[in-house]
Kinemage of the C-alpha trace (Angstrom):
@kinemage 1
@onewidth
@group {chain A} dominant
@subgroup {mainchain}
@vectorlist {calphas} color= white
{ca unk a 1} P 92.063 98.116 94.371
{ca unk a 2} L 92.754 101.927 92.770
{ca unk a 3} L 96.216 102.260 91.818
{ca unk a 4} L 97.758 104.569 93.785
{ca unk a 5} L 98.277 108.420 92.523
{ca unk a 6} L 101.847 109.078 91.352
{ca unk a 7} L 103.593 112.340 91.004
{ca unk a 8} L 105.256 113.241 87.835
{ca unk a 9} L 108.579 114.803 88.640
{ca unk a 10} L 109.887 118.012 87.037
{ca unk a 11} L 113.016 117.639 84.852
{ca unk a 12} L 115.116 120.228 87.140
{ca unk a 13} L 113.687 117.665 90.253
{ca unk a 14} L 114.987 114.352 88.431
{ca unk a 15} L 118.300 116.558 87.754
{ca unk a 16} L 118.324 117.320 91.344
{ca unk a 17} L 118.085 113.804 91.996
{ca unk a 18} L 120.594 112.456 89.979
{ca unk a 19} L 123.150 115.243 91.131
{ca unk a 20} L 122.624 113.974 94.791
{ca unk a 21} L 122.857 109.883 93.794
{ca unk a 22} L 126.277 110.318 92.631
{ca unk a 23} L 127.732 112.146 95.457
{ca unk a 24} L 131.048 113.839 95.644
{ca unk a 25} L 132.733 111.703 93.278
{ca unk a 26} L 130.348 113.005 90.245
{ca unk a 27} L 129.600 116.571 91.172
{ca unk a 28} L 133.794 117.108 92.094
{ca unk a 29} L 135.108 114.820 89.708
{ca unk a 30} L 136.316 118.288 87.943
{ca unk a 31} L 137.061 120.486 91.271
{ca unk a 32} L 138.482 123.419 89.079
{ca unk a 33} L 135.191 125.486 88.590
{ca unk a 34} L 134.330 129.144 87.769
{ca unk a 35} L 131.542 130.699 89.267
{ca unk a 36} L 130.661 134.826 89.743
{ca unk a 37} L 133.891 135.468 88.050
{ca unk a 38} L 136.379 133.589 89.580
{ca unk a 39} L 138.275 130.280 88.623
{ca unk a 40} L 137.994 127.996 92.653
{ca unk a 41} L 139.512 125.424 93.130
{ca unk a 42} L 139.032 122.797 95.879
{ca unk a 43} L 141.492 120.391 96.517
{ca unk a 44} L 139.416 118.035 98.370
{ca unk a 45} L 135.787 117.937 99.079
{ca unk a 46} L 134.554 119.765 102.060
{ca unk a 47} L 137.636 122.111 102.220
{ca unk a 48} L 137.830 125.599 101.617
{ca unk a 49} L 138.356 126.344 97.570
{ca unk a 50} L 141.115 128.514 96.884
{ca unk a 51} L 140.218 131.514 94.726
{ca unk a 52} L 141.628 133.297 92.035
{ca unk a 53} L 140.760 136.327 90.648
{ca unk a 54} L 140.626 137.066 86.706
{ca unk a 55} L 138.376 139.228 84.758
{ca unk a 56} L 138.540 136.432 81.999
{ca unk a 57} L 136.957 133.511 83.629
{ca unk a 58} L 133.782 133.803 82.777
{ca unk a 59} L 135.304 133.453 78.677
{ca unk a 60} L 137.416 131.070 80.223
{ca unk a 61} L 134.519 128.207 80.635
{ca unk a 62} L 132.765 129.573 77.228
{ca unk a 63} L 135.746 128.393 75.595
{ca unk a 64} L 136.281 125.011 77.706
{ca unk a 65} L 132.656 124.817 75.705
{ca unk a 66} L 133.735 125.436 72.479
{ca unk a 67} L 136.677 123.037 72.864
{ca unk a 68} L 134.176 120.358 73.304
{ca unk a 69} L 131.987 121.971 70.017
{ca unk a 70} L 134.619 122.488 67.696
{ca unk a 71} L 138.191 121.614 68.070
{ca unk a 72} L 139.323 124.033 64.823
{ca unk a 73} L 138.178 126.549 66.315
{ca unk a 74} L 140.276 126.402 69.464
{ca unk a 75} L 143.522 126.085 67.440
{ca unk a 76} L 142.601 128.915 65.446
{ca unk a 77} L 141.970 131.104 68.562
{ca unk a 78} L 145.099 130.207 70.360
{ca unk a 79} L 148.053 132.579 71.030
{ca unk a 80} L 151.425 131.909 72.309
{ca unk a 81} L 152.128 133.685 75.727
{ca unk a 82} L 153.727 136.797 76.270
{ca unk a 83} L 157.513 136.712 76.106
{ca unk a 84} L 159.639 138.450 78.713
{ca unk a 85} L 163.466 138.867 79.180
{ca unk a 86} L 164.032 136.770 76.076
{ca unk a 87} L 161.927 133.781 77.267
{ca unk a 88} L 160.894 131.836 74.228
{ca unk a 89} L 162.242 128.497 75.797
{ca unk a 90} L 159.174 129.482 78.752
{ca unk a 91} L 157.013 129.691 75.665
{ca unk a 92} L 157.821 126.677 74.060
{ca unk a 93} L 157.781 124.775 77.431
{ca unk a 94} L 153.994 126.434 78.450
{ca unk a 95} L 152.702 125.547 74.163
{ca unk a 96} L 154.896 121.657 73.984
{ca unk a 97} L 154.786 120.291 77.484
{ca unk a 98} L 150.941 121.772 78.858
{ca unk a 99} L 148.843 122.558 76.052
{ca unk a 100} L 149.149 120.109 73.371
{ca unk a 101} L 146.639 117.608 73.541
{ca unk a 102} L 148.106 114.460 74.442
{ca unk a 103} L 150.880 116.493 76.861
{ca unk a 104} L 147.821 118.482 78.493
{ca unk a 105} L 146.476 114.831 79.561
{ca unk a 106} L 149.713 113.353 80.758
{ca unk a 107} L 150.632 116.638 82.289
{ca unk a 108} L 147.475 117.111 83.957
{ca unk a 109} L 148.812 116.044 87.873
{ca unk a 110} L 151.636 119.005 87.515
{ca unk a 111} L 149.087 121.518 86.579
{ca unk a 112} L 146.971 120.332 89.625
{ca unk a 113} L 149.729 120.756 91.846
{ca unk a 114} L 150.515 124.169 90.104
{ca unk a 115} L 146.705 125.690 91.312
{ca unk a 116} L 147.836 124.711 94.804
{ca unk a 117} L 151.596 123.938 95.407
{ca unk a 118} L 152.756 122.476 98.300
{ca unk a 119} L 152.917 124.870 101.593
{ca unk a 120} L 156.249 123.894 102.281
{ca unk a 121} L 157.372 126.468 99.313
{ca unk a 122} L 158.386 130.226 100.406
{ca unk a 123} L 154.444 132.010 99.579
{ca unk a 124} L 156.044 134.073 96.962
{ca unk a 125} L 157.199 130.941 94.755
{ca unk a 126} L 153.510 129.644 95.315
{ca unk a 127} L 151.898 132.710 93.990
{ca unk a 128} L 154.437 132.372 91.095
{ca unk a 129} L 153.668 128.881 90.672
{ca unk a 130} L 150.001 129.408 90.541
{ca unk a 131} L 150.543 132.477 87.971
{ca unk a 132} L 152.521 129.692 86.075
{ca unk a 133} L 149.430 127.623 86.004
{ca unk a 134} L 147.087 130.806 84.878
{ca unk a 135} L 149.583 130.954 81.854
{ca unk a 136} L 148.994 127.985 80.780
{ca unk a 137} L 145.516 128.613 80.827
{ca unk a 138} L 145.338 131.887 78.921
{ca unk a 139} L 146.476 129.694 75.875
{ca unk a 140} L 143.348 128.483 74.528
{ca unk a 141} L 141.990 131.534 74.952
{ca unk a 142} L 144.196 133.714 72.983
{ca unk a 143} L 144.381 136.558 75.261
{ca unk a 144} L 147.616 138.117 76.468
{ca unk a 145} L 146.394 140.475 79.102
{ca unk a 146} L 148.779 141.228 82.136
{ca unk a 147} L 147.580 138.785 84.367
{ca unk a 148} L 148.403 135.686 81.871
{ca unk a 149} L 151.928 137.233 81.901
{ca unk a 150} L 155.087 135.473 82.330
{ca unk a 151} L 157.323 138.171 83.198
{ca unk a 152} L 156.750 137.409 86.805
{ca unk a 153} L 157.702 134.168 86.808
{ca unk a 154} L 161.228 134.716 86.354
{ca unk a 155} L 162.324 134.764 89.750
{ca unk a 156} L 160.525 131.631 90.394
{ca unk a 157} L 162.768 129.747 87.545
{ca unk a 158} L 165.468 131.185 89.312
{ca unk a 159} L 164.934 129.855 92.378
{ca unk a 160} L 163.855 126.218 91.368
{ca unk a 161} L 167.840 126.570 89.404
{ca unk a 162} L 169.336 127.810 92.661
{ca unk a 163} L 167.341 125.532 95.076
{ca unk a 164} L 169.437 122.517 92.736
{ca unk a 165} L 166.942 121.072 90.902
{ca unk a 166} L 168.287 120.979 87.631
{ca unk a 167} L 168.924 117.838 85.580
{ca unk a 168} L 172.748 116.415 86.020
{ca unk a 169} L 173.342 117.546 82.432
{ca unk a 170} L 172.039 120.822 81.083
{ca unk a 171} L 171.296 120.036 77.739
{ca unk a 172} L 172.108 123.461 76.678
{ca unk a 173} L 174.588 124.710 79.057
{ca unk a 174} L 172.797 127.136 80.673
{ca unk a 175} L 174.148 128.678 83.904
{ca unk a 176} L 172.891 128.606 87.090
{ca unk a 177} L 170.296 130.867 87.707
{ca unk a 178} L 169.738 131.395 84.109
{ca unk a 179} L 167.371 128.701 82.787
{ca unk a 180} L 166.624 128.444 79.121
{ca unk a 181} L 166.152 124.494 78.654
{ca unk a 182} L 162.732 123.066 78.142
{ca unk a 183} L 163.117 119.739 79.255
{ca unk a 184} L 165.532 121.182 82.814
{ca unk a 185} L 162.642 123.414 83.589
{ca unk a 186} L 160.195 120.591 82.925
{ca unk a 187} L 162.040 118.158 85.158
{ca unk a 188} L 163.030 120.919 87.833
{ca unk a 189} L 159.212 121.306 87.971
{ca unk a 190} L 158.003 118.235 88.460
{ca unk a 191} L 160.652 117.776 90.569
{ca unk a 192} L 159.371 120.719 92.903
{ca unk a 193} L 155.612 120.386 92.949
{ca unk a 194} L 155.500 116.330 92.808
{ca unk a 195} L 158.767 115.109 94.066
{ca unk a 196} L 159.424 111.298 93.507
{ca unk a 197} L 155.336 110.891 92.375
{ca unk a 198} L 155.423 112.305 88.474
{ca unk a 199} L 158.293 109.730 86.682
{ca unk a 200} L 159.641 111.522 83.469
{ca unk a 201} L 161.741 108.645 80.714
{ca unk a 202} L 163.997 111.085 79.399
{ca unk a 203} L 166.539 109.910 76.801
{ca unk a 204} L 169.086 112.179 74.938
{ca unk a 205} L 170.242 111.042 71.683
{ca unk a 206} L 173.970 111.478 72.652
{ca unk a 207} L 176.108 110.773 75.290
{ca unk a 208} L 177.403 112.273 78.296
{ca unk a 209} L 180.637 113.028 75.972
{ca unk a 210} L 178.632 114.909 73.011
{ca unk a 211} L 179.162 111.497 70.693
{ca unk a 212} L 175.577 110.274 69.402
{ca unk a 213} L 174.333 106.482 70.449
{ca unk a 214} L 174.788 104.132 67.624
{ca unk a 215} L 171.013 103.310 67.027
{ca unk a 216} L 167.779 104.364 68.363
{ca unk a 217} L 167.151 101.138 70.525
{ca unk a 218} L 170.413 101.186 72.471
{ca unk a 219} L 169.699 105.130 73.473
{ca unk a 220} L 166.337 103.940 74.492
{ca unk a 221} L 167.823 101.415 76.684
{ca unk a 222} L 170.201 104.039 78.520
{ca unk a 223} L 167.305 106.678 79.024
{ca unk a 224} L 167.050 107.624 82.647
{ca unk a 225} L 164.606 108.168 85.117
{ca unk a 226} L 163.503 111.142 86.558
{ca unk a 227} L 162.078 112.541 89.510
{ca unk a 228} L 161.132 108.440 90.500
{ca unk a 229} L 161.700 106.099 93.385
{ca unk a 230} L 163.127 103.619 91.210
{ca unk a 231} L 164.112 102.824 87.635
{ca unk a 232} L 161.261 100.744 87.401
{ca unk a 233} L 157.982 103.305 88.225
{ca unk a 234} L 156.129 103.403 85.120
{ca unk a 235} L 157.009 106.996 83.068
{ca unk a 236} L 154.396 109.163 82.822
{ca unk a 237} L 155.651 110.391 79.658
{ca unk a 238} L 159.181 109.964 77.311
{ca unk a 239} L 161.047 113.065 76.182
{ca unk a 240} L 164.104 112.588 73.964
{ca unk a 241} L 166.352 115.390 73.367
{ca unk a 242} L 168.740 115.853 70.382
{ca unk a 243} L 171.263 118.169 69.669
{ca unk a 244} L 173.061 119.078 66.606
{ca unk a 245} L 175.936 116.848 66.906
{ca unk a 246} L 173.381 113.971 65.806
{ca unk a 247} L 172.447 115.457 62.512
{ca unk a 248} L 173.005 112.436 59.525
{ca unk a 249} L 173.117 110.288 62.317
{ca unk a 250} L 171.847 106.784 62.380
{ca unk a 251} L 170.142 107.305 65.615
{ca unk a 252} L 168.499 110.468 64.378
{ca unk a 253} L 167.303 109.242 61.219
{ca unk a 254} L 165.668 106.529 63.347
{ca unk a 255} L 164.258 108.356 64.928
{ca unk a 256} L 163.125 110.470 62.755
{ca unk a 257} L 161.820 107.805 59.948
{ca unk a 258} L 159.357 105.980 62.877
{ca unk a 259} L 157.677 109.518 63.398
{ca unk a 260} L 157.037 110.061 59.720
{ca unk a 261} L 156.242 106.501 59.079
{ca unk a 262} L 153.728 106.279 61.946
{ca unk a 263} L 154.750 108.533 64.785
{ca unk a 264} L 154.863 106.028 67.195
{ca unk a 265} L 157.803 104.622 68.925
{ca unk a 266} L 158.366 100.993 71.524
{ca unk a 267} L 159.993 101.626 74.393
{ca unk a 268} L 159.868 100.366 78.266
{ca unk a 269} L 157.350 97.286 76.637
{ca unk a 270} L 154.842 99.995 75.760
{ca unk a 271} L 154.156 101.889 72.382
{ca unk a 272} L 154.473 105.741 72.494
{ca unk a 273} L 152.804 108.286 70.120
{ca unk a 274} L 154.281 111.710 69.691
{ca unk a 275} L 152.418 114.429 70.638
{ca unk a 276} L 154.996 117.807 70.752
{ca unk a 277} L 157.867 119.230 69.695
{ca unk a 278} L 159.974 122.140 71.342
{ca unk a 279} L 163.217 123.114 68.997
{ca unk a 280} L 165.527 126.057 68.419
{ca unk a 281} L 166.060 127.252 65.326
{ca unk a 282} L 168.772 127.410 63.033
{ca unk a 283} L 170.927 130.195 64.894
{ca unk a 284} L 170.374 128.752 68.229
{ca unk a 285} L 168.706 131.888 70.034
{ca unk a 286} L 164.819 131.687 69.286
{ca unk a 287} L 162.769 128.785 69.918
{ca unk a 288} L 159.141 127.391 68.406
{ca unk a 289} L 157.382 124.245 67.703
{ca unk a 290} L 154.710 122.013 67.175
{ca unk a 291} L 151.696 121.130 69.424
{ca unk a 292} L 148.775 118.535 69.099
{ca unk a 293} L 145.684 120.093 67.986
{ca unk a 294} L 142.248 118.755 67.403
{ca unk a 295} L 144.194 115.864 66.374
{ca unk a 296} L 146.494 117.082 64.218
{ca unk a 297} L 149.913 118.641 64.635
{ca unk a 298} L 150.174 122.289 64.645
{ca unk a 299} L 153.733 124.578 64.154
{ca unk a 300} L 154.322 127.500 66.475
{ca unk a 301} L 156.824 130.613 66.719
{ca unk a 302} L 157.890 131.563 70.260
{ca unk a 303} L 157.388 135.242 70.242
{ca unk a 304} L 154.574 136.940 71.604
{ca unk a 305} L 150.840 136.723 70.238
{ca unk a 306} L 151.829 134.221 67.574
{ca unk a 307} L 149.142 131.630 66.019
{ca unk a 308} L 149.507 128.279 65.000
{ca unk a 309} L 149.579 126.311 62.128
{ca unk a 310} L 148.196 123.188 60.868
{ca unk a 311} L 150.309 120.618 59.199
{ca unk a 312} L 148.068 118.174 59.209
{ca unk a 313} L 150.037 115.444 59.660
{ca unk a 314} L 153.710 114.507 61.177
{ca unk a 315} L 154.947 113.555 57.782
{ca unk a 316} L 154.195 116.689 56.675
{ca unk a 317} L 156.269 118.014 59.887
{ca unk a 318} L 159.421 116.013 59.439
{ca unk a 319} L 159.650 116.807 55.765
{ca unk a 320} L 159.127 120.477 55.006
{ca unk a 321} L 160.468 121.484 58.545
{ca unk a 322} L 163.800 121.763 56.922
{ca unk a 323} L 165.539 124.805 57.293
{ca unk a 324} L 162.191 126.673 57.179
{ca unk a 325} L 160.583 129.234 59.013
{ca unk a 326} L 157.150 129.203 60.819
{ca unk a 327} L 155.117 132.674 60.865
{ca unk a 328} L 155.808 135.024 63.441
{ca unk a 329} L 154.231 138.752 64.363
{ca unk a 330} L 158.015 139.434 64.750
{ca unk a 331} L 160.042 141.606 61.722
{ca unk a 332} L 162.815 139.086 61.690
{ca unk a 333} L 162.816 135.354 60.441
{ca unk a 334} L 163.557 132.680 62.894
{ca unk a 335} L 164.159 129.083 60.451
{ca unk a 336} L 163.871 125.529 62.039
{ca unk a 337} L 165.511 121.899 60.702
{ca unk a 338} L 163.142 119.530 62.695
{ca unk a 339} L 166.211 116.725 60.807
{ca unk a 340} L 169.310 118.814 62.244
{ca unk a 341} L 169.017 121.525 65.172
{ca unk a 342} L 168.186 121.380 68.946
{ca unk a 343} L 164.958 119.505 69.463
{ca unk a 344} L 162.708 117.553 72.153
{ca unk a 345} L 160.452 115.363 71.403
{ca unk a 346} L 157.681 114.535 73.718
{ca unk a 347} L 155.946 111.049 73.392
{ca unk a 348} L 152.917 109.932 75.185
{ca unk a 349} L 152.027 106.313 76.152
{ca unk a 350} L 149.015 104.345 74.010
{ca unk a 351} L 146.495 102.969 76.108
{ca unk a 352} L 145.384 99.582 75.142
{ca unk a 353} L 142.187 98.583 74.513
{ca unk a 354} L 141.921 96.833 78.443
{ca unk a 355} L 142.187 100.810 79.274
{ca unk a 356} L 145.986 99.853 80.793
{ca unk a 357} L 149.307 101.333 78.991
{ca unk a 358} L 151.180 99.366 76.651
């Protein structure tokens, strides 16, 4: 019998074909797109996306490209936010807690919520929510046009403080209304987009007094929960603050020994890697850090327009962060001690090799 006549398809028709096998899950998997100059975003399939206009989108998605290309060349091209009615901390919160690479996974359910917060919140806090979330996207692509501002989100902070979502203890003192604490603004976040679903291990160094913990383990062991149902949700990520007051301490030297050694921590019956760092520097009023980049730690000054640095590894960090400054576009000097000031440390969990945490 003559075999039967078959039809070569096309490579666009086998495309086609494979787009419409895997359905919504493969096409929407990533339901943040950019199309005729606009970032959409749909929350679930079938629904109306929500638009939002920028003029940048369209270099937005080249340089979600070049991340996947070449990682050095996204670090080199990033720029730190622009700074508004002394907001540094804002800075250092958008560059430590969003955009470094480990923090930008583990972080990735806030910045969801921030492209479309909850309608329960007033429609002025939700458009400065969502300009929040186009902040933290202007990063990689080291622009600082007006519409990846920050000045506007000022009254949102304010609100968040007022509404009382701040942490019991304000790490820094600030006042209400006036919020200048990395790690209160992170919680007070999470706290207002995803309340009782994004679980936050945070552990401070000293205790409620101002006297420092003994050791690292027995601080571990008093770390608190936040924004969770119950002590025992697993964290999403750990964040331990420490203050001056622990400077030549055992607990700080620790701490600060297992980062050089091999910047990983155990805590909650899982190993943690760090991935950030948000400090202040030596005369308490400016802050900076250091970020994840293409794998490798990178410093950064909170001003306006600044750059960042490679260090190329955490060693490196912990030992020549010591009383010295980072570059900054700005005329005056701002020094950091990594070993002695204000910092936060923000630790991601390992997966194991079954894909679970450990």
């Amino acid at each position: 019998m003559p075999k039967k006549a078959t039809r070569r398809r096309t490579r666009k028709q086998r495309r086609s074909k494979s787009r419409k096998g895997r359905g919504t899950r493969g096409s929407r998997r990533t339901n943040l797109t950019i199309s005729h100059g606009r970032i959409r975003y749909r929350p679930r399939p079938g629904t109306t996306p929500h638009t939002f206009s920028t003029l940048m989108a369209q270099r937005m998605l080249h340089t979600q490209r070049a991340h996947r290309l070449s990682g050095v060349k996204l670090c080199k091209r990033m720029r730190v936010p622009r700074q508004h009615s002394a907001n540094c901390w804002l800075n250092a919160a958008i560059m430590s807690l969003f955009v470094s690479n480990g923090m930008h996974r583990a972080t990735a359910p806030i910045r969801h919520a921030l492209i479309n917060p909850p309608q329960t919140l007033a429609p002025t806090l939700r458009r400065e929510l969502r300009q929040l979330g186009l902040a933290i996207h202007s990063v990689p692509l080291g622009i600082l046009g007006e519409q990846y501002s920050t000045a506007k989100l000022i009254p949102a902070l304010v609100a968040a403080d007022r509404a009382g979502l701040t942490t019991p203890r304000n790490r820094l003192g600030a006042p209400q209304g006036t919020a200048h604490n990395p790690v209160w603004f992170f919680t007070a976040l999470a706290s207002l987009l995803l309340p009782l679903e994004y679980s936050i291990r945070h552990v401070d160094l000293s205790k409620p007094g101002g006297k420092p913990y003994p050791d690292l383990k027995t601080a571990l062991a008093v770390g608190t929960h936040r924004n969770a149902t119950h002590n025992s949700a697993p964290p999403h990520l750990l964040l331990i603050e420490a203050g001056q007051e622990t400077a030549d301490t055992k607990v700080r030297t620790e701490l600060s020994n297992a980062i050089t050694s091999s910047g990983t921590i155990r805590a909650l019956g899982r190993r943690w890697r760090i991935d950030s760092i948000a400090m202040l520097d030596t005369t308490d009023s400016h802050f900076g850090g250091v970020i994840t980049c293409n794998a490798t730690p990178h410093t950064y000054d909170g001003i306006t327009g600044s750059h960042v640095h490679d260090k190329r590894t955490w060693r490196e960090v912990m030992d020549r962060l010591v009383n010295h400054p980072i570059p900054t576009p700005s005329r005056e000097e701002f020094r950091y001690d990594v070993r002695t000031g204000y910092v936060v440390f923000a630790f991601v969990p390992i997966p194991s090799s079954s894909g679970r945490h450990r």
